[in-house]
FIDREN-59411 format. One record per residue (C-alpha): residue in three letters; y, x, z. Coordinates in steps of 0.05 Angstrom, whole numbers, padded with zeros to 5 digits. Each point is the difference from the previous one (the first is absolute). Example, Ala and Ser with C-alpha at 12.3 -4.5 7.8 and 13.67 -1.06 7.14 Angstrom:
# residues 2
{pt 'ala',{-00090,00246,00156}},
{pt 'ser',{00069,00027,-00013}},
This chain:
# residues 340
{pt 'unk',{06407,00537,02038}},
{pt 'unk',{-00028,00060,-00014}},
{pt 'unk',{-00018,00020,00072}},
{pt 'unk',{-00040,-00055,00013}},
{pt 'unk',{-00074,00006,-00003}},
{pt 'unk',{-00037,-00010,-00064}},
{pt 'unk',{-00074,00003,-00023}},
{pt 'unk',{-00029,00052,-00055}},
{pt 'unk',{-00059,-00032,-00029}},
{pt 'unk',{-00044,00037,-00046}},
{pt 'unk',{-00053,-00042,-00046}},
{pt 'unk',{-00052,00043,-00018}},
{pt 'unk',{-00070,-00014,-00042}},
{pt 'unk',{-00043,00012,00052}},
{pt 'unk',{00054,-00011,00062}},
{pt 'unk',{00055,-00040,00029}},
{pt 'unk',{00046,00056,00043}},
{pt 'unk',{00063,-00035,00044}},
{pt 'unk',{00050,00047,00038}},
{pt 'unk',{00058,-00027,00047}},
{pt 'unk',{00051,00047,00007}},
{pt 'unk',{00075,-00003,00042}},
{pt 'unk',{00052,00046,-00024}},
{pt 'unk',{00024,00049,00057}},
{pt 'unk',{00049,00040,-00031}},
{pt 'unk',{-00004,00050,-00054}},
{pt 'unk',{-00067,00019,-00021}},
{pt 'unk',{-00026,-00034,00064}},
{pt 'unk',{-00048,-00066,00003}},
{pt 'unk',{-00036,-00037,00055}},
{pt 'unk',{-00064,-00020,-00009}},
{pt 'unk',{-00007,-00079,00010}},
{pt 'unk',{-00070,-00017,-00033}},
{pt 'unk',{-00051,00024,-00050}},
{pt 'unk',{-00065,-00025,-00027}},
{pt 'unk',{-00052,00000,-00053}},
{pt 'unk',{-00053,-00043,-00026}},
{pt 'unk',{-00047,-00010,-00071}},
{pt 'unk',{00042,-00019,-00060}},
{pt 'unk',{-00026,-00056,-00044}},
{pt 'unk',{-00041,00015,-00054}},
{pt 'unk',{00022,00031,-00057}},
{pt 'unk',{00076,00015,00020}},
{pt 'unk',{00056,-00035,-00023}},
{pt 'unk',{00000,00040,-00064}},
{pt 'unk',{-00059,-00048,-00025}},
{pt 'unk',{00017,-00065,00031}},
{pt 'unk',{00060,-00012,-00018}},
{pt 'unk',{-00019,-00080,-00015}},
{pt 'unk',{-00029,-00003,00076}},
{pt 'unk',{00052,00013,00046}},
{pt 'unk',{-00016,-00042,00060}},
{pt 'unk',{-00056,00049,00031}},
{pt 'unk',{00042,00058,00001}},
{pt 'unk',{00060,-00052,00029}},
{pt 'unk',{-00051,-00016,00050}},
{pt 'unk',{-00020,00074,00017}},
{pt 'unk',{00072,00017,00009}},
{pt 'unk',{00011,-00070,00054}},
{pt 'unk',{-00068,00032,00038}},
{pt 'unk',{00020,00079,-00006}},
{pt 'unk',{00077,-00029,00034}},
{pt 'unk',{-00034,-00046,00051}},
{pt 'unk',{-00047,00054,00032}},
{pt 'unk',{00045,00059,-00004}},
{pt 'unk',{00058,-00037,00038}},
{pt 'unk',{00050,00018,-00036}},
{pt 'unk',{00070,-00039,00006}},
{pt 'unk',{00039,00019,-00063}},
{pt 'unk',{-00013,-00041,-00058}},
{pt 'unk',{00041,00046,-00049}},
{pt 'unk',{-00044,00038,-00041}},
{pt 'unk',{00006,00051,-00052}},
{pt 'unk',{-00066,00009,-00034}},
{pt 'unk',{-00024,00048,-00058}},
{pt 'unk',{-00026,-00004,-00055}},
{pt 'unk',{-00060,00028,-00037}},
{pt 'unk',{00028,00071,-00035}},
{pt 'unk',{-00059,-00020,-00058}},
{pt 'unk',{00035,-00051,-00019}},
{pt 'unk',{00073,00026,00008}},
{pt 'unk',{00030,00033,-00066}},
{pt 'unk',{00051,00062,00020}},
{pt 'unk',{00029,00047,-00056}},
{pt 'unk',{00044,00052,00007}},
{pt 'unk',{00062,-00014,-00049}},
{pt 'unk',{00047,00060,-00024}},
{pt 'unk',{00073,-00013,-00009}},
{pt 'unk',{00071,00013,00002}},
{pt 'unk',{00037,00006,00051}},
{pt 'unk',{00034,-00064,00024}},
{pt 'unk',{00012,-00053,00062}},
{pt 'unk',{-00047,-00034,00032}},
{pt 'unk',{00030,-00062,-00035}},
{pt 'unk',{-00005,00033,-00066}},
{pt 'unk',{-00078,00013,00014}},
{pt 'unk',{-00019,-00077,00012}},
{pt 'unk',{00040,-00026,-00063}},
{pt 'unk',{-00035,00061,-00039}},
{pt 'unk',{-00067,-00007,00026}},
{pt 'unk',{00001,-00077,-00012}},
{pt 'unk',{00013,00011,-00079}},
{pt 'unk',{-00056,00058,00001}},
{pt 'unk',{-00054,-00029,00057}},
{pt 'unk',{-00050,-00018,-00056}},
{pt 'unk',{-00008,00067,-00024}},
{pt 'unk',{-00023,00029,00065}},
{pt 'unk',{-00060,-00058,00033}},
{pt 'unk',{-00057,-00037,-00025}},
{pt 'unk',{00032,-00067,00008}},
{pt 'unk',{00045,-00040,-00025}},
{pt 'unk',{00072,00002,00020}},
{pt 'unk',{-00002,-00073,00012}},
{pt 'unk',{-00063,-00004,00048}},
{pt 'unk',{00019,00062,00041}},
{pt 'unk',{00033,00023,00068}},
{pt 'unk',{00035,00061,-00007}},
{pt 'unk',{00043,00048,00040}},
{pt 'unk',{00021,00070,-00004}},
{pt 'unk',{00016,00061,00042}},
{pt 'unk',{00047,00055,-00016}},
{pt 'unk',{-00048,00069,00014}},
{pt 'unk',{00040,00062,-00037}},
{pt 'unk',{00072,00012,-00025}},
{pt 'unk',{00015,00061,-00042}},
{pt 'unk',{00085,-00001,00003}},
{pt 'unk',{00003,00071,-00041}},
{pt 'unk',{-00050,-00025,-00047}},
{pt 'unk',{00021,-00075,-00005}},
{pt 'unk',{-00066,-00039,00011}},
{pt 'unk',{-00036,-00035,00053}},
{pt 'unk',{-00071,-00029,00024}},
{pt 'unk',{-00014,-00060,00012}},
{pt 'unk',{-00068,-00039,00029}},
{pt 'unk',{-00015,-00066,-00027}},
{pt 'unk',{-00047,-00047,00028}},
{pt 'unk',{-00023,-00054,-00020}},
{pt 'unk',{-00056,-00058,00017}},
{pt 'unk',{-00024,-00065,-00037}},
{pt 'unk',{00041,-00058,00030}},
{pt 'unk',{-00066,-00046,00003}},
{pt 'unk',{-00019,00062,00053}},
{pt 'unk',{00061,-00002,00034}},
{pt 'unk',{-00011,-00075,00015}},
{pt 'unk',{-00066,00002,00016}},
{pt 'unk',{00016,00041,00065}},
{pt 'unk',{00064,-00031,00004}},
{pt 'unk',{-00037,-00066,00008}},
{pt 'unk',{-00061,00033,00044}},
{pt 'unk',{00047,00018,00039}},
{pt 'unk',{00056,-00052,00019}},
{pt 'unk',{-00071,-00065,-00002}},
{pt 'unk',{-00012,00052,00064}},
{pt 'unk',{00059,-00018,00031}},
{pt 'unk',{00035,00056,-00010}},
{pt 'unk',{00074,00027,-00041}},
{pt 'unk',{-00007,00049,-00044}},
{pt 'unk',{00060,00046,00000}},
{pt 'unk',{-00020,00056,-00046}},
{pt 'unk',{-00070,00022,-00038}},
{pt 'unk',{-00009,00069,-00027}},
{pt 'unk',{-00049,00052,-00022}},
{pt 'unk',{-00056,00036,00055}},
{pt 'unk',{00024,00065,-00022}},
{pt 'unk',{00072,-00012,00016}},
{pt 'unk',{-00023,-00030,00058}},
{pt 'unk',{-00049,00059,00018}},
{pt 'unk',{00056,00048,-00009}},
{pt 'unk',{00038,-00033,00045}},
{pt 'unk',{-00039,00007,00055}},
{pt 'unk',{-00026,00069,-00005}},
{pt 'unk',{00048,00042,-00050}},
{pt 'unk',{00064,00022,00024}},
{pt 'unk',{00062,00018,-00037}},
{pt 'unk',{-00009,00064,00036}},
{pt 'unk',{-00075,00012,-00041}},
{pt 'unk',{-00008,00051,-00057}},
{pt 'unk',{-00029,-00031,-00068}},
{pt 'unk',{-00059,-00038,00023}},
{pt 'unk',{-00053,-00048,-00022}},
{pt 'unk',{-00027,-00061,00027}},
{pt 'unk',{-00072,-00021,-00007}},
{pt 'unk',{-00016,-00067,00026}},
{pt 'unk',{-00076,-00002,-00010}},
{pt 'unk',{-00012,-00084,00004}},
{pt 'unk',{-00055,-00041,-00007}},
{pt 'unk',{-00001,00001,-00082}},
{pt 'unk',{00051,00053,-00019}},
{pt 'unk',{00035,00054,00008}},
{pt 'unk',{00084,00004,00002}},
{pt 'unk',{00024,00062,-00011}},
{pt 'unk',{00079,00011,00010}},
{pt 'unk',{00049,00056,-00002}},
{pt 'unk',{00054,00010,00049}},
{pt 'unk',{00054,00033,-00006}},
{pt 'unk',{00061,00000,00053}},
{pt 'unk',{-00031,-00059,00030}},
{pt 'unk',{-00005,-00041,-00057}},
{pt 'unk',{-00057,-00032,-00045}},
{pt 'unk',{00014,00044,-00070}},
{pt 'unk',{-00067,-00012,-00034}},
{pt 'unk',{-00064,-00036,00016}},
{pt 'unk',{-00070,-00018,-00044}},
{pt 'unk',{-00063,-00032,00030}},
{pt 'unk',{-00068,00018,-00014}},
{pt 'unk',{-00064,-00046,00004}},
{pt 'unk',{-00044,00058,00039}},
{pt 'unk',{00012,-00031,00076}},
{pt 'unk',{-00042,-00006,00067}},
{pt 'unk',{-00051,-00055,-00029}},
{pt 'unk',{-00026,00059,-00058}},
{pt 'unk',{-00013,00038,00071}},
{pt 'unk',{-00047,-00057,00027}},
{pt 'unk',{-00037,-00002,-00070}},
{pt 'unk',{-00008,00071,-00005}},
{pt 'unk',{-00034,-00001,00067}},
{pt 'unk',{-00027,-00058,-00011}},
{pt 'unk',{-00039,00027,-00069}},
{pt 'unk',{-00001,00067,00034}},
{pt 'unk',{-00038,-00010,00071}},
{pt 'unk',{-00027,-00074,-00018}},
{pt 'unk',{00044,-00029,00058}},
{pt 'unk',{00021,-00066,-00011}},
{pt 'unk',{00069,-00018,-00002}},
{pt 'unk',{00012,-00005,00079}},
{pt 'unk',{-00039,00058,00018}},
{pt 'unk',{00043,00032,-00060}},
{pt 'unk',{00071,-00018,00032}},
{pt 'unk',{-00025,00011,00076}},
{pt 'unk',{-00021,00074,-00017}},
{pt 'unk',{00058,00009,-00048}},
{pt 'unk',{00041,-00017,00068}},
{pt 'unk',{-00030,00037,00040}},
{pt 'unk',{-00025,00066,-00027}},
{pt 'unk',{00049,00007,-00060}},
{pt 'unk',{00000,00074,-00031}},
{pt 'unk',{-00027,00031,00060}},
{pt 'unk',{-00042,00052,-00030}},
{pt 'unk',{-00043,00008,00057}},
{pt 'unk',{-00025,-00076,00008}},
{pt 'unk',{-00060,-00022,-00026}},
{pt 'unk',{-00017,00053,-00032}},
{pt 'unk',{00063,00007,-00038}},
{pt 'unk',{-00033,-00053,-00049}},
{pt 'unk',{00062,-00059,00018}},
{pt 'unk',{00048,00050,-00016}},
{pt 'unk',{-00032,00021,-00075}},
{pt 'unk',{-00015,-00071,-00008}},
{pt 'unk',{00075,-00018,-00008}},
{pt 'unk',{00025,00074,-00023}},
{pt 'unk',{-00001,-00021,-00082}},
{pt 'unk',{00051,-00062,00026}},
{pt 'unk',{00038,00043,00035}},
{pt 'unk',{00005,00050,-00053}},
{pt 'unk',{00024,-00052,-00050}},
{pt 'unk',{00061,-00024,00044}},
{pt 'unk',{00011,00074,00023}},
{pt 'unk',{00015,00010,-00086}},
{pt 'unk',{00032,-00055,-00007}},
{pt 'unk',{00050,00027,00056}},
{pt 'unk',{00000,00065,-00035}},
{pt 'unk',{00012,-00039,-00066}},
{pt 'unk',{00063,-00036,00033}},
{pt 'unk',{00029,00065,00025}},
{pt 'unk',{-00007,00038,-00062}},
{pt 'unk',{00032,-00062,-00043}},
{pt 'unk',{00057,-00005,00045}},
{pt 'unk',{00015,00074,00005}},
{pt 'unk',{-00009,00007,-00068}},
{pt 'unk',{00067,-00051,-00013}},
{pt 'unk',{00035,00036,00053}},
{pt 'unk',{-00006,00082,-00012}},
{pt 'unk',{00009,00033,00075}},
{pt 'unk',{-00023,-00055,00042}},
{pt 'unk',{-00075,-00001,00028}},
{pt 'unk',{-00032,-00043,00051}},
{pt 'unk',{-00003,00030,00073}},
{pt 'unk',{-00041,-00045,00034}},
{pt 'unk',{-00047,-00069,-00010}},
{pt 'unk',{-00003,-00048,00046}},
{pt 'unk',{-00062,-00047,00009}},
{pt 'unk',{00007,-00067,00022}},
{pt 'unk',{-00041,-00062,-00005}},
{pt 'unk',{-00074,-00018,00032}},
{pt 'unk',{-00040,00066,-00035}},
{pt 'unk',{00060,00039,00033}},
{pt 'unk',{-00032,-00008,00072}},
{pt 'unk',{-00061,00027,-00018}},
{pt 'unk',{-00024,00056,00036}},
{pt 'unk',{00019,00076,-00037}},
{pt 'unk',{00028,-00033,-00056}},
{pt 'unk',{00062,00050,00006}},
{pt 'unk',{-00047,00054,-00009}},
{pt 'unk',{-00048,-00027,-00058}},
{pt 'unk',{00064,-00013,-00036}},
{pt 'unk',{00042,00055,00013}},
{pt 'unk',{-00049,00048,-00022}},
{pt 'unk',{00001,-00045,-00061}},
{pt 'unk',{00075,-00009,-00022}},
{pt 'unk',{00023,00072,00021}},
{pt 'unk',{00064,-00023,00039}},
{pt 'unk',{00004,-00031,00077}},
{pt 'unk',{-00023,-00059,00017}},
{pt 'unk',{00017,-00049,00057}},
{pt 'unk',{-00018,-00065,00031}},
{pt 'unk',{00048,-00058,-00011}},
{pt 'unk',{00018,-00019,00078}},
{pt 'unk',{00059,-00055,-00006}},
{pt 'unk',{-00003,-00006,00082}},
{pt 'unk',{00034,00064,00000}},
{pt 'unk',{00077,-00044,00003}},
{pt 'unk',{-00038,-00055,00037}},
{pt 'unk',{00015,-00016,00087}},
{pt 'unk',{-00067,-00019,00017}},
{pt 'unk',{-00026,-00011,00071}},
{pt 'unk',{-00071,00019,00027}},
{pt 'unk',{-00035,-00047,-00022}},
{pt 'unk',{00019,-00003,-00076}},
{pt 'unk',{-00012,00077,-00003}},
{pt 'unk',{-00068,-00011,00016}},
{pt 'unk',{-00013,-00061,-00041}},
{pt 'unk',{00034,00033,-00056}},
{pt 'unk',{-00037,00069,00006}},
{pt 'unk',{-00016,00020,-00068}},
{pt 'unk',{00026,-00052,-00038}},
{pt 'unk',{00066,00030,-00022}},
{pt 'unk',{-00024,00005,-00071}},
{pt 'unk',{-00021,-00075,-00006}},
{pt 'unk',{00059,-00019,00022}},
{pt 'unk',{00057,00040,-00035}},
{pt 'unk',{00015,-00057,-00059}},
{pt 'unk',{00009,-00054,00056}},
{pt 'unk',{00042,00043,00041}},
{pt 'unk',{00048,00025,-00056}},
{pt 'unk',{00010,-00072,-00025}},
{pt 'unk',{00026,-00021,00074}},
{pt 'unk',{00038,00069,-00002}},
{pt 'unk',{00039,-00029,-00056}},
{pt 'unk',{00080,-00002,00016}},
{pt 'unk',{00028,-00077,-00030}},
């Protein structure tokens, strides 16, 4: 079952992304289909009463893309995911669930009763008898809100999860030092560390790629098309137009570049002797031109594009469609990465 091919479909607030992937081994995928296209308004974050437009996007997005598959693992929005890292003893897997089910409460912002929840196992101390553990949890009302989006399309959902688990899928080995993602979206920001290959803590900021387009927008008095055209196409290239682009969006910039400061200090601060080695960008703002160097110069460690291609087969003509786009693909691409 799990060889078969299966879809990775990522809902965002301003897009719709859809990846087809075919597992070829370990680590390996083929490339079947990808697209893009205009989300509905608002996301599904504020419509959750209105489901049949974004059922209807989905039916289009599957239609023109070609794809086959119609199993689908899908993400959800990391704003409105809840994730706490929960100290305790050191016991079985089995243990964890039946203890986490009397103590769940404690840790979200929602009741027991109207949430999803799962957990992953991140650190065991043996010598010093304790453990880590992730919990995540989501509204149920969300969960069946894609659920429903999802399956009125046609299509079986066999898992949902969180972009940044996804993200680190993709693009974050087990292999990696401590790193950070930063998926810069539409609206916000998700910031997540990894460690060993897996999601150990994440936070998302409101400071995203739309308080670029005002910020030029205010700045230059471009309205909001000219805004996103030049934002794609000059980005932080100092010596374009003038440099005036690039100090348009530098206070936005600046903002995210603490905030991933912030999350790095936080972290290391919990764990004495660990410190973030690289960040990796991902998301639309990560494609725009010398971002790596605007930020770097910023956040004091190296920083890297997101490419989830890099495991991908992909013939000719997909490389060439696909030129660039790494970044705005990588939640898609994890999701269809993800073993069943």
């Amino acid at each position: 079952m799990s060889d078969l091919p299966k879809l990775g479909i990522d809902i965002g607030s301003a897009s719709i992304k859809l990846v087809e992937l075919a597992p070829m081994g370990k680590d390996r995928w083929k490339l079947l289909s990808a697209a893009s296209m205009t989300s509905y308004q608002g996301g599904v974050t504020g419509n959750l009463a209105n489901l049949a437009p974004f059922s209807q996007s989905v039916a289009k997005i599957l239609k023109e893309s070609g794809a086959r598959s119609r199993r689908v693992v899908a993400a959800l929005p990391e704003e409105q995911i809840s994730s706490h890292v929960v100290e305790m003893p050191l016991m079985s897997d089995d243990e964890v669930r039946q203890a986490l089910q009397w103590q769940v409460e404690q840790y979200i912002p929602i009741p027991a009763e109207k949430a999803v929840w799962s957990y992953q196992i991140i650190k065991k101390d043996a010598q010093g008898g304790g453990m880590e553990v992730l919990l995540v949890a989501a509204a149920k009302n969300l969960v069946n809100a894609y659920t429903q989006i999802l399956e009125q399309a046609g299509l079986e959902v066999v898992a949902l999860e969180t972009e940044l688990m996804a993200t680190s899928r993709a693009v974050i080995s087990g292999a990696y030092p401590l790193s950070m993602i930063v998926d810069i979206g539409a609206k916000g920001t998700d910031l997540g560390i990894i460690k060993n290959g897996l999601l150990v803590f994440s936070r998302t900021v409101p400071t995203a790629g739309e308080a670029f387009n005002r910020a030029i927008t205010s700045t230059l008095g471009l309205d909001a098309s000219q805004a996103e055209q030049y934002k794609r196409t000059y980005g932080f290239v100092a010596n374009q137009l003038e440099g005036k682009l690039a100090e348009a969006m530098r206070p936005v910039l600046v903002v995210i570049a603490n905030e991933i400061k912030k999350t790095a200090e936080f972290y290391t601060s919990k764990h004495p002797g660990e410190e973030v080695k690289i960040v990796t960008l991902s998301g639309g703002v990560a494609a725009l031109p010398d971002i790596v160097g605007a930020m770097s110069g910023l956040v004091g460690v190296e920083v890297a594009i997101a490419n989830p291609f890099g495991k991908l087969v992909m013939d000719a003509g997909q490389q060439k469609a696909l030129a660039g786009a790494g970044p705005f693909y990588v939640v898609a691409v994890g999701l269809a990465m993800r073993g069943l």
